[in-house]
C-alpha positions as CSV (number, residue, x, y, z in Angstrom):
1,X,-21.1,-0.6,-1.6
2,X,-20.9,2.9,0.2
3,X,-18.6,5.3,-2.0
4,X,-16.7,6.3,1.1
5,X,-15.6,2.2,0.9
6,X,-15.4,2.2,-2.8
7,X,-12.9,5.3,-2.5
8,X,-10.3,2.9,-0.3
9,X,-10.2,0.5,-2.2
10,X,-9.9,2.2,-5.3
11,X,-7.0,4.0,-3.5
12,X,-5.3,0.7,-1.9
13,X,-5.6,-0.9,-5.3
14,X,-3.5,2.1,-6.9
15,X,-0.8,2.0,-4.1
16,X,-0.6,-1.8,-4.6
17,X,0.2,-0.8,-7.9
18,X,2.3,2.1,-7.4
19,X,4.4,-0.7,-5.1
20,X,4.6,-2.8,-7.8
21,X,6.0,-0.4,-10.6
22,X,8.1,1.1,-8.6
23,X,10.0,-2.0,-7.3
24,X,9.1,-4.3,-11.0
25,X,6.9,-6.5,-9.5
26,X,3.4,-8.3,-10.3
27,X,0.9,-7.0,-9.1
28,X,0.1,-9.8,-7.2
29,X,3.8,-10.4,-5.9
30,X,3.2,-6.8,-4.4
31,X,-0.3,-7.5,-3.0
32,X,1.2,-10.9,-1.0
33,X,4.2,-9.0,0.0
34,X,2.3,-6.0,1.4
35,X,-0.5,-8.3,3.2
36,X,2.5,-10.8,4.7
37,X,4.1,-7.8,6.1
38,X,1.1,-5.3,6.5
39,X,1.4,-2.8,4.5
40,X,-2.4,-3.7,3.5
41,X,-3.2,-3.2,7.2
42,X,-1.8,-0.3,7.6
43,X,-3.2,1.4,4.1
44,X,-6.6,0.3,5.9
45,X,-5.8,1.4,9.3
46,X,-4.5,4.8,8.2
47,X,-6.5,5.9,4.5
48,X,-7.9,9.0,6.1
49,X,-4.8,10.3,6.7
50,X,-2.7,8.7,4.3
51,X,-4.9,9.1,0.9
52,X,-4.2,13.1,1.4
53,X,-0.5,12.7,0.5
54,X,1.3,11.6,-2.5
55,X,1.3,8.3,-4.1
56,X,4.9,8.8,-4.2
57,X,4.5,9.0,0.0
58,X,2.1,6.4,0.7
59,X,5.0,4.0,-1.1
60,X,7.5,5.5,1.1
61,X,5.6,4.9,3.9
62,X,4.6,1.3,2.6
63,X,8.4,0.6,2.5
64,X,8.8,2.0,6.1
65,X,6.2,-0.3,7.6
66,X,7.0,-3.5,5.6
67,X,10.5,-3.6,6.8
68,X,9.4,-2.7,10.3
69,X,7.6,-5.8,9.4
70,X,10.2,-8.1,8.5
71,X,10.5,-6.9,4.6
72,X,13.4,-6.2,3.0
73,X,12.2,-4.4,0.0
74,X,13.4,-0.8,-0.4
């Protein structure tokens, strides 16, 4: 594996995380909620943008494109 591939999902695994503590959910229970409503997508879509900001933003935005998604967490 390329490092540059290694580096997203190292940082998709600590937003799925970051998700997950900060609304008290399994791990897993925040990795289906994100992938049914694509917050995965969009962490994929967008990492060279969105790794440069805060974890703290990158769940923000997580939140924003969930429930433009049909979630109705945060």
């Amino acid at each position: 594996m390329d490092n540059k591939l290694d580096n997203k999902i190292t940082y998709i695994n600590y937003c799925i995380n970051a998700f997950a503590d900060k609304y008290e959910l399994s791990s897993k229970e925040a990795y289906s909620y994100l992938r049914r409503f694509k917050g995965l997508e969009f962490l994929d879509k967008c990492y060279e943008a969105e790794h440069l900001l805060s974890i703290r933003d990158a769940v923000k935005d997580l939140v924003t494109i969930c429930k433009s998604n049909g979630g109705e967490i945060g």
